[in-house]
C-alpha positions as CSV (number, residue, x, y, z in Angstrom):
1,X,30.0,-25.3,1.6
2,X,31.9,-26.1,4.5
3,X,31.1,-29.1,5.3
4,X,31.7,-29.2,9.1
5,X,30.0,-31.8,11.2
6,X,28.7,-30.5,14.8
7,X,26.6,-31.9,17.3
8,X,23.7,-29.4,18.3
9,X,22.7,-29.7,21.8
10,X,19.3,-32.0,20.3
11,X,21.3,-33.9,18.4
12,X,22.8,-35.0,21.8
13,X,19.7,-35.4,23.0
14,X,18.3,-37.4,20.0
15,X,20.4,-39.5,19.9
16,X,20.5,-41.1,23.5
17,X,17.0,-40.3,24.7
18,X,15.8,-43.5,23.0
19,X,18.5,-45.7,24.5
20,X,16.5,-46.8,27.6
21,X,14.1,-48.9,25.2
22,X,17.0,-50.0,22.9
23,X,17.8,-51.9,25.7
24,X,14.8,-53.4,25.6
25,X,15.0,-55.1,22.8
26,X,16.7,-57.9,22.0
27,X,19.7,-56.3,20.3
28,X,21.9,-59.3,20.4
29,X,20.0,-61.5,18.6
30,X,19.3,-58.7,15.7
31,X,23.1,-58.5,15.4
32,X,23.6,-61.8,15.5
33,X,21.7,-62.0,12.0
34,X,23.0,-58.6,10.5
35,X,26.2,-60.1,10.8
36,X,25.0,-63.6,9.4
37,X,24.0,-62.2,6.4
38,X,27.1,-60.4,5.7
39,X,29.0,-63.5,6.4
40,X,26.2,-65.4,4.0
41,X,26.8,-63.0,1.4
42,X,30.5,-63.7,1.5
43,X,30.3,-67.4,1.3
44,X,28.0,-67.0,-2.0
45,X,30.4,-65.2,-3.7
46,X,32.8,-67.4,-3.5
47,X,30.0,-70.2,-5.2
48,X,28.9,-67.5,-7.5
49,X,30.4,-67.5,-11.1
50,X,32.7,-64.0,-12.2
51,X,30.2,-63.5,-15.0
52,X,27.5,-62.8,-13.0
53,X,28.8,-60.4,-10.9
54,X,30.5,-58.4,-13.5
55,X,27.2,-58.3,-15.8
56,X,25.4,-57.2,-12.2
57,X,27.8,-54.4,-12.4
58,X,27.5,-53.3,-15.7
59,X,26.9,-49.9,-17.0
60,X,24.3,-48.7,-19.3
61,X,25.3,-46.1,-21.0
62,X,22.6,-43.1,-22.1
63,X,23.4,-39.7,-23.4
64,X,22.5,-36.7,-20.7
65,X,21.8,-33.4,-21.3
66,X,23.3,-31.0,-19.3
67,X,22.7,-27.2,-18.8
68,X,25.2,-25.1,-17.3
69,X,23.1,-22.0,-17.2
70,X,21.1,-24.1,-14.9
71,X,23.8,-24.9,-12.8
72,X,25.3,-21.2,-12.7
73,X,21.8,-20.4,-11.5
74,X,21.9,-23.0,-8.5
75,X,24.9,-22.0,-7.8
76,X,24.3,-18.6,-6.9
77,X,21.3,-19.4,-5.8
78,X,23.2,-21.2,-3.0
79,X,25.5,-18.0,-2.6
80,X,22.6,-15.6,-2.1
81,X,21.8,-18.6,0.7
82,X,24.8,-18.9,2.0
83,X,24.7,-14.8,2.3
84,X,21.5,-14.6,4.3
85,X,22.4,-17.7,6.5
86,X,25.6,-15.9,7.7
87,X,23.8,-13.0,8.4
88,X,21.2,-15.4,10.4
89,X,23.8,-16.8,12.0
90,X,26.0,-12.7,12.9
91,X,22.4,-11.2,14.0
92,X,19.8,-14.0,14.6
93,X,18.8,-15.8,17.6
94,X,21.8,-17.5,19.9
95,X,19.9,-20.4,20.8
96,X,21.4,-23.3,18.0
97,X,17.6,-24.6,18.1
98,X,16.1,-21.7,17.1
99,X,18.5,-20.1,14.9
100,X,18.4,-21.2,10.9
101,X,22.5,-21.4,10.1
102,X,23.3,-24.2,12.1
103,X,20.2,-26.0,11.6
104,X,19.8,-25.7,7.8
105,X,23.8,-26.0,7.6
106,X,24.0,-29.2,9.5
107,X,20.4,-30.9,9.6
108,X,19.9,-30.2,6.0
109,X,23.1,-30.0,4.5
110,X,25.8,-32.1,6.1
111,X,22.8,-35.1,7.1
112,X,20.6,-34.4,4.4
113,X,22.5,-33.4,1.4
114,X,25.2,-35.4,1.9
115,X,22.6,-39.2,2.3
116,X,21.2,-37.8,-0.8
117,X,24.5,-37.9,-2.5
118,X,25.1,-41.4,-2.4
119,X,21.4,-42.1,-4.3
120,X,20.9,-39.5,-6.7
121,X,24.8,-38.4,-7.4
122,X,26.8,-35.2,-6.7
123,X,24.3,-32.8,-5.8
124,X,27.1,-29.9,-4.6
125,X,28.7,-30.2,-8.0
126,X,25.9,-28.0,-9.4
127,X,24.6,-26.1,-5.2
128,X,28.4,-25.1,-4.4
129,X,28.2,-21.6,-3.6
130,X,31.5,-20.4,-5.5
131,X,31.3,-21.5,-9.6
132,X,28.1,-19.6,-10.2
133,X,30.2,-16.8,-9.6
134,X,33.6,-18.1,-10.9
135,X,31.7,-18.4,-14.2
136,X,30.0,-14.8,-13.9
137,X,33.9,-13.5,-13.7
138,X,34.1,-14.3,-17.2
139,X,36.9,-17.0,-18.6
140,X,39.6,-17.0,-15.8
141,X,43.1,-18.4,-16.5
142,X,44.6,-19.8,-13.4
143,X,47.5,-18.4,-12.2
144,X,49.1,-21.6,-11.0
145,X,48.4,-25.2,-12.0
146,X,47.9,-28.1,-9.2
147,X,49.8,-30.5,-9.6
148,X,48.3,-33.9,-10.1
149,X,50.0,-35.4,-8.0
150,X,48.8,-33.4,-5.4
151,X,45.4,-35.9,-5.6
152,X,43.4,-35.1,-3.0
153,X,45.9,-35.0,-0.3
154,X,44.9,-31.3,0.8
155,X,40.9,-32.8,1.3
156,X,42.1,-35.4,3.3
157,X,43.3,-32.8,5.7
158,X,41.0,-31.1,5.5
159,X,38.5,-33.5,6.7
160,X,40.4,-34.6,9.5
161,X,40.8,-30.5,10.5
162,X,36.8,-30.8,10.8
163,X,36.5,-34.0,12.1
164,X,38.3,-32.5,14.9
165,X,36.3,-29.5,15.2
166,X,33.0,-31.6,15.0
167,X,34.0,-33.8,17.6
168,X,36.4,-32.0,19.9
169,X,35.5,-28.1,20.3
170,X,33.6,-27.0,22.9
171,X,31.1,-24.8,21.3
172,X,30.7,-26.1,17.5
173,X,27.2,-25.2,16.8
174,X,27.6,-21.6,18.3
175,X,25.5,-19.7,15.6
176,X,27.9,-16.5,15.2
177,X,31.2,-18.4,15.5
178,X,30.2,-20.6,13.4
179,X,28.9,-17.7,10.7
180,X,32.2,-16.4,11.1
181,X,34.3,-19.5,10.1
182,X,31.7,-20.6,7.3
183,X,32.8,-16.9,5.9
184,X,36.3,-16.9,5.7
185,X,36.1,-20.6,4.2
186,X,34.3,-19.0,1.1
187,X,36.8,-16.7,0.9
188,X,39.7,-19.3,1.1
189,X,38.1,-21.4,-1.7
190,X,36.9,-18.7,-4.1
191,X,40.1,-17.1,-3.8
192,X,42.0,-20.7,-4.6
193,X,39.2,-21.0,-7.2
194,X,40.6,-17.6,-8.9
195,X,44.2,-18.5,-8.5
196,X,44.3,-22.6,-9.2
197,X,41.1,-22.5,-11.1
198,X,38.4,-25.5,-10.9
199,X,41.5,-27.8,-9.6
200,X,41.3,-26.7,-6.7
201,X,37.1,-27.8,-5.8
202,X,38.5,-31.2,-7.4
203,X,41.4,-31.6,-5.3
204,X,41.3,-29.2,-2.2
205,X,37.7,-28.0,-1.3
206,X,36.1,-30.7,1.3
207,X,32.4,-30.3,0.0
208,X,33.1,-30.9,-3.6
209,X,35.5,-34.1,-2.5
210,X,32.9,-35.9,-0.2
211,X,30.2,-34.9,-2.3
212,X,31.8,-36.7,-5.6
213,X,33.3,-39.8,-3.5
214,X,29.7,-40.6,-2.3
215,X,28.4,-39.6,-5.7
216,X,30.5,-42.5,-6.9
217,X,28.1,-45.0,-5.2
218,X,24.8,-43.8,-7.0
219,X,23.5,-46.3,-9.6
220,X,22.5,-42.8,-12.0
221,X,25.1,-40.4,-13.4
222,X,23.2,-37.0,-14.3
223,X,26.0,-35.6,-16.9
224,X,26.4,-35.9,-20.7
225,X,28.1,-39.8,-21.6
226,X,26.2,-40.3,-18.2
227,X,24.4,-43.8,-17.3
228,X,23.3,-46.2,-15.0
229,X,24.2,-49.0,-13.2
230,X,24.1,-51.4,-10.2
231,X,25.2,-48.8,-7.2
232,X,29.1,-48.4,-7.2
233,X,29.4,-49.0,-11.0
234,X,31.5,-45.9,-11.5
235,X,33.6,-46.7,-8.9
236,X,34.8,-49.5,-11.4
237,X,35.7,-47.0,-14.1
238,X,38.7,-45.2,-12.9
239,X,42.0,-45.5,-11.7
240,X,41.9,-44.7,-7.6
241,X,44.8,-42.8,-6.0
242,X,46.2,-43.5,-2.8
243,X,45.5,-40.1,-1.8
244,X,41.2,-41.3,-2.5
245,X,41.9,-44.3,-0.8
246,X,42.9,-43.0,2.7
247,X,39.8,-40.1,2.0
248,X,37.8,-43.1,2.0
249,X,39.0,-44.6,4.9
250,X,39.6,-41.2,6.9
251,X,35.6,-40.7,6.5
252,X,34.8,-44.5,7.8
253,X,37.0,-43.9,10.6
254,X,35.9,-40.7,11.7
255,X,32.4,-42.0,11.1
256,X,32.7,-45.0,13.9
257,X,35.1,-42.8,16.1
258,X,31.7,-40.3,16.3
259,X,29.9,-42.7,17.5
260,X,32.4,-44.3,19.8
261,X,33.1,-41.3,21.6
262,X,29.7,-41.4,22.7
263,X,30.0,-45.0,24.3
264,X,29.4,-45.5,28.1
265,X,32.9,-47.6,27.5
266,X,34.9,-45.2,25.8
267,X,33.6,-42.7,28.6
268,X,34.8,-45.3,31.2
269,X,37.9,-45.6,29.2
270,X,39.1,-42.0,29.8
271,X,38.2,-41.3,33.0
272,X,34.6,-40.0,32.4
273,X,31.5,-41.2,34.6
274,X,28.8,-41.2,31.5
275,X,26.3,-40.9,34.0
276,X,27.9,-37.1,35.1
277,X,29.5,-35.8,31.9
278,X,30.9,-32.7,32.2
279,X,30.9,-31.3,29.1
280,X,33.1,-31.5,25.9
281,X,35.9,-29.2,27.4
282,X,37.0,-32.0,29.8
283,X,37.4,-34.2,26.8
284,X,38.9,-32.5,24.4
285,X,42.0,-33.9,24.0
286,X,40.7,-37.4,24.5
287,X,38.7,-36.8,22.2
288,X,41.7,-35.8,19.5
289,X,44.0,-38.4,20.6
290,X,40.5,-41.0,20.1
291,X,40.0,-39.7,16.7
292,X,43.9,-39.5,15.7
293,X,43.9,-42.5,16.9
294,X,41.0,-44.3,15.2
295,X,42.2,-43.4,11.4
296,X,45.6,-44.3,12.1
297,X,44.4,-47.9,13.3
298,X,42.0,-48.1,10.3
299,X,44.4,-47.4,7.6
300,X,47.0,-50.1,9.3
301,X,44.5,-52.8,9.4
302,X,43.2,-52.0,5.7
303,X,47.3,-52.3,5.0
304,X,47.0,-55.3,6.9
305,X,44.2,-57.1,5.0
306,X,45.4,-55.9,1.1
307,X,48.4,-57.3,1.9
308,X,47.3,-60.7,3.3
309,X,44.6,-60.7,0.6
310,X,47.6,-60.0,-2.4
311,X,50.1,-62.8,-0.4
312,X,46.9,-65.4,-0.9
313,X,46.1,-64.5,-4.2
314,X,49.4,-64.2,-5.4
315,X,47.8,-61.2,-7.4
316,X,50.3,-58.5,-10.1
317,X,49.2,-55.9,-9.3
318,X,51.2,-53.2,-6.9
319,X,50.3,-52.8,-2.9
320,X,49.5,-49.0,-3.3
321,X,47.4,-49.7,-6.5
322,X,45.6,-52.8,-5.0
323,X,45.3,-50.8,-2.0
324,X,43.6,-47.6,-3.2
325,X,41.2,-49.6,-5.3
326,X,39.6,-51.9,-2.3
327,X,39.6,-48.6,0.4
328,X,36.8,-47.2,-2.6
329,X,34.6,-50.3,-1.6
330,X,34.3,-49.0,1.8
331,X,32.7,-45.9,1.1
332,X,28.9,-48.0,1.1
333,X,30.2,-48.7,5.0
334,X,31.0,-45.1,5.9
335,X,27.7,-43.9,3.6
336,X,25.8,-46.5,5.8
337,X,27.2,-45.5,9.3
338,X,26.6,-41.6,8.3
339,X,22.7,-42.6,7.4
340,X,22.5,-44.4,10.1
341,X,24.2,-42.9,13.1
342,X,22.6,-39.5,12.0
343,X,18.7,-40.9,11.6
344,X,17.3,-40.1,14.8
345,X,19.1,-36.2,15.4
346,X,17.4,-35.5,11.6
347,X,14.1,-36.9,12.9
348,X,14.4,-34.4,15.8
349,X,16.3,-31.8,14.1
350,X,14.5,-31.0,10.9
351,X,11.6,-30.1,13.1
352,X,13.3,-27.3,14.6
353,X,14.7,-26.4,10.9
354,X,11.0,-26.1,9.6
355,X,10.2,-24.3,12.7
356,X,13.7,-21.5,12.4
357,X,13.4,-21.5,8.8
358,X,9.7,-20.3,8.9
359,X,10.9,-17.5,11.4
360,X,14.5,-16.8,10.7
361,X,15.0,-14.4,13.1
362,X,13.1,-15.2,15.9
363,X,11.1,-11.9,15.6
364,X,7.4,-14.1,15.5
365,X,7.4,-14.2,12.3
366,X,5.4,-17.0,10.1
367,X,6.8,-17.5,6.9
368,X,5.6,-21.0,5.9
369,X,2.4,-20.2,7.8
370,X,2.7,-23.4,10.1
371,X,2.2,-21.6,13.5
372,X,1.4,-22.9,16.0
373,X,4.2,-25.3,15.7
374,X,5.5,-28.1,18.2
375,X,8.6,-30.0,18.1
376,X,8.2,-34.2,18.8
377,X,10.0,-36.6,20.4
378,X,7.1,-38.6,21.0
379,X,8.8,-41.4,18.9
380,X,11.3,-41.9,21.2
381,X,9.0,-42.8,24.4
382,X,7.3,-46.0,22.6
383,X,9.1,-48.9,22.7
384,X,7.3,-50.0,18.8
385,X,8.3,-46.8,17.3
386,X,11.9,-47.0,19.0
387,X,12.1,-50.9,17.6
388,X,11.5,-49.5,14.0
389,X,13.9,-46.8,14.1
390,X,16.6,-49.0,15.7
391,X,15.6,-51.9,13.1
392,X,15.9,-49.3,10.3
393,X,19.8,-48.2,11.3
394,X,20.4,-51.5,12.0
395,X,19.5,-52.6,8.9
396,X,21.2,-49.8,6.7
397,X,23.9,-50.5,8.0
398,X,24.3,-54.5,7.4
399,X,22.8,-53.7,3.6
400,X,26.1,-51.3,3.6
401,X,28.3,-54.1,4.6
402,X,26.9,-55.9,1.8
403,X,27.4,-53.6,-0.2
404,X,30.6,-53.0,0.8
405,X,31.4,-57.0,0.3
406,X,29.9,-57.3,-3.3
407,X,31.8,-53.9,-4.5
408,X,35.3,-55.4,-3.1
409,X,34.7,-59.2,-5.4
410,X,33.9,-57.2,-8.0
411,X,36.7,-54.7,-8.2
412,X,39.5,-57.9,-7.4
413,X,38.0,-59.5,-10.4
414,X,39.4,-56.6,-12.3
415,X,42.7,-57.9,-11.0
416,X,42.0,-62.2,-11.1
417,X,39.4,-63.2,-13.6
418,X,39.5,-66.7,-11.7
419,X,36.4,-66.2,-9.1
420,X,38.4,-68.6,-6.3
421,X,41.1,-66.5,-6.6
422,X,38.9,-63.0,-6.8
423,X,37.8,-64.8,-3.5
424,X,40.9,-65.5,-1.4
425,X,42.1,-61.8,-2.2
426,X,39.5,-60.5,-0.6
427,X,39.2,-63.2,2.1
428,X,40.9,-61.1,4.4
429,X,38.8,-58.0,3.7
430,X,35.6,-59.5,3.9
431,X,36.7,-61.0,7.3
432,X,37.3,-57.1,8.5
433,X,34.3,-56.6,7.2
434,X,32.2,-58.9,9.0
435,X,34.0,-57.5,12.3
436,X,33.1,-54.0,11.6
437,X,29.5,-55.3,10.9
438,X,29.5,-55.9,14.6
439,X,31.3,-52.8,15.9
440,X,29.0,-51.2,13.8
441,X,25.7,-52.6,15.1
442,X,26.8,-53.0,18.7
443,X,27.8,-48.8,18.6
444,X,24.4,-48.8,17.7
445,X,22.6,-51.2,20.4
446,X,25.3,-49.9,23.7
447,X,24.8,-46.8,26.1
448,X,25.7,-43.3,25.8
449,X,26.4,-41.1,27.8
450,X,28.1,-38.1,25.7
C-alpha cells in the first residue's frame, strides 16, 4: 500500500468545525496538567531504582505459530482489493465523499490501520498487496542484493515525498489521480520486489517501514520466538540505525508540521487571512518550505539534546549510536499525535466509508443493507460531547509523552547502569519532551483556519 496521507475535503471540515467550543473550555488549565504529569513522570524516574524499570520492560517470551499460507491468502486478498479500489477510484463517483478508494485508502488504512499497528503489531506485514503474489511466482532469486548499508535511507525519502504530497498538492484526494498513482506504486514495488527480493519491503517500500517501526511499540509480537512485553519492549532488542532514527523523527515531524499548517498563526505567518483561505494552491510552497523546514529543525534539536545528554553523562557510547537509539523512543510521540490529530476526521470519515463501501459505485446500490443512511456531525455541535473528544486527544497524547519519557530511561540504562546517571543523559531529552508536550496540546486547543 501506498501509504499517502491526504486531507479529504471532511477531514477539513472535521477537524475545525468543533473549534468554536474548544474554545470554550478551559484548555489552558487541561494543558497545564498534561504537561505536569509528564514533568512528574520525569522527576520519578530519577527516584526510581534501574531494577525496576528494566524488569517493567522485560519480555516474556512464548513460542507463536505462524502460517504462511494464511498470510499468502491475506495478501492477495488485499491485491484483489487493491484491484477493485483502483477501478473504484478510474470509473466510480468523483466526489472524494462518495467514492470508496480514497475513503477506504485513507480513513481505514492510513488512520485506521496504521493506530492499529502500534497495539496489536505489524498488521501490513501479512495485508501488503505484493508477497501473496511474490510467493505464488514460485522461489525467486533476486537479481541484485541491497546493500545493508543502504538501511532504510530510501523510506525515509520516501516518506518525506508523501508528506509533501499530503500536505502540499492541490487535489490529493482526487479519486482517479489518486487510482492512478496508487497503480504505478505497485508496479514500482513488485517489480523491486522481483529484482532485490524481500529487501526491498524491509528497506525501501514506505508501508512495510511505518508499519514495522510502529509495530515495534506493541506489547504482543504475533511471530514464532514471539512474546510480550511492556509496550516498546522490542524496541530494546536491536541495534537502531541512523538511517531508523531520522525515520522516526521524519514521521514526528511531519506529524506536528500537519497540524501546524492548519494554525490560525502559521496562516498569519505566511501571509494567509485564516478567516478567507484560498485554497491549498496559494500555499503550496509555504507549505514545502514549512514541512522542509520542520524535520530539519527536529533532527538538529534531537542532535542538540543527545549530545548535551552524552556531555552530562559522560556516557561510551558513540553520538550516531546514542543518537539512533533515543530518536526510537519518540515513535510513542509521533504514534500519539497520529491518533490523536486524526480522531475527529475518522469519527466523520468512516461514516461516509460505511456509506461508499455499501454502494461502491454510486449506482443506488445497498450492499450492507443499511439504507437509508445519514452521515453525523451532531457531536461536534455539543459542547459535552466536544469536551470528551478534545479530553480524549488531549489525553493520548500526554500518555505518549509518557511513554515516550519511560522508553528513553530505559533504553540509556542499556548504556549507564547507574539510574542518576541513566537520568542526567536524558535530562535534556526529557526537557524537549516536556516542551513538545505543550506544542502538542496547544496545536490541539488553537484555531484553524486551513
Amino acid at each position: 500500500m501506498a501509504v499517502n496521507m491526504a486531507f479529504l475535503p471532511a477531514e477539513a471540515f472535521a477537524h475545525v468545525s468543533e473549534q468554536g467550543f474548544v474554545l470554550l473550555l478551559p484548555t489552558e488549565a487541561y494543558s497545564a496538567a498534561g504537561v505536569t504529569v509528564v514533568a512528574l513522570t520525569v522527576l520519578l524516574l530519577f527516584a526510581v531504582p534501574a531494577d525496576v524499570i528494566k524488569s517493567l520492560f522485560q519480555a516474556r517470551r512464548c513460542h507463536i505459530p505462524t502460517f504462511s499460507s494464511a498470510q499468502t491468502t491475506a495478501s492477495l486478498f488485499s491485491l484483489v482489493l487493491l484491484i477493485s479500489l483502483i477501478y473504484v477510484g478510474l470509473n466510480g463517483p468523483r466526489d472524494p465523499l462518495s467514492n470508496v478508494m480514497p475513503l477506504v485508502f485513507w480513513t481505514l488504512g492510513w488512520i485506521g490501520l496504521v493506530s492499529l499497528s502500534g497495539f496489536v503489531g505489524d498488521v501490513w506485514r501479512s495485508l501488503n498487496p505484493w508477497t501473496g503474489l511474490y510467493r505464488l511466482l514460485g522461489p525467486i532469486r533476486p537479481i541484485v542484493g541491497l546493500p545493508r548499508w543502504l538501511g532504510v535511507w530510501p523510506a525515509v525519502i520516501l516518506l518525506i515525498g508523501f508528506a509533501s504530497f499530503l500536505l502540499a498538492d492541490i487535489a490529493p484526494d482526487d479519486p482517479a489521480r489518486l487510482a492512478s498513482l496508487i497503480g504505478i506504486y505497485w508496479l514500482v514495488i513488485m517489480a523491486g520486489l522481483v529484482i532485490f527480493g524481500p529487501a526491498w519491503l524491509r528497506q525501501v517500500e514506505l508501508g512495510s517501514v511505518l508499519f514495522a517501526s510502529y509495530a515495534t511499540l506493541a506489547p504482543v509480537r504475533l511471530i514464532t520466538k514471539g512474546g510480550f512485553g511492556f509496550p516498546g519492549w522490542r524496541l530494546l532488542e536491536r541495534t537502531p540505525k541512523l538511517s531508523h532514527g531520522i525515520f522516526a523523527l521524519t514521521l514526528l515531524a511531519v506529524g506536528s508540521f500537519d497540524g501546524l499548517n492548519e494554525t490560525f498563526w502559521w496562516l498569519a505567518n505566511i501571509g494567509i487571512n485564516p478567516l478567507a483561505f484560498p485554497g491549498r494552491s496559494a500555499v503550496v510552497w509555504s507549505t514545502l518550505l514549512g514541512l522542509f523546514g520542520a524535520i530539519i529543525l527536529l533532527i538538529a534539536l534531537f542532535v542538540g539534546t543527545t549530545w548535551l545528554g552524552m556531555i552530562l553523562a559522560k556516557g561510551d557510547m558513540t553520538f550516531i549510536e546514542t543518537f539512533s537509539r533515543l530518536a526510537l523512543s519518540l515513535l510513542p510521540i509521533a504514534l500519539a499525535y497520529h491518533i490523536a490529530h486524526y480522531l475527529t476526521a475518522f469519527l466523520v470519515n468512516s461514516q461516509y466509508a460505511l456509506a461508499a463501501v455499501s454502494d461502491p459505485l454510486a449506482s443506488g446500490a445497498d450492499l450492507l443493507g443499511i439504507q437509508p443512511f445519514y452521515v453525523t456531525t451532531g457531536f461536534f455541535n455539543h459542547i459535552d460531547s466536544v469536551r470528551i473528544i478534545w479530553l480524549t486527544q488531549a489525553g493520548t497524547v500526554v500518555i505518549g509523552h509518557v511513554w515516550s519519557v519511560m522508553l528513553a530511561h530505559r533504553m540509556v540504562l542499556d548504556i549507564h547502569s547507574n539510574t542518576k546517571r541513566a537520568a542526567l543523559a536524558t535530562l535534556p531529552l526529557s526537557l524537549f519532551m516536556i516542551g513538545y508536550t505543550l506544542l502538542g496540546l496547544w496545536l490541539l486547543a488553537t484555531p484553524r483556519g486551513a
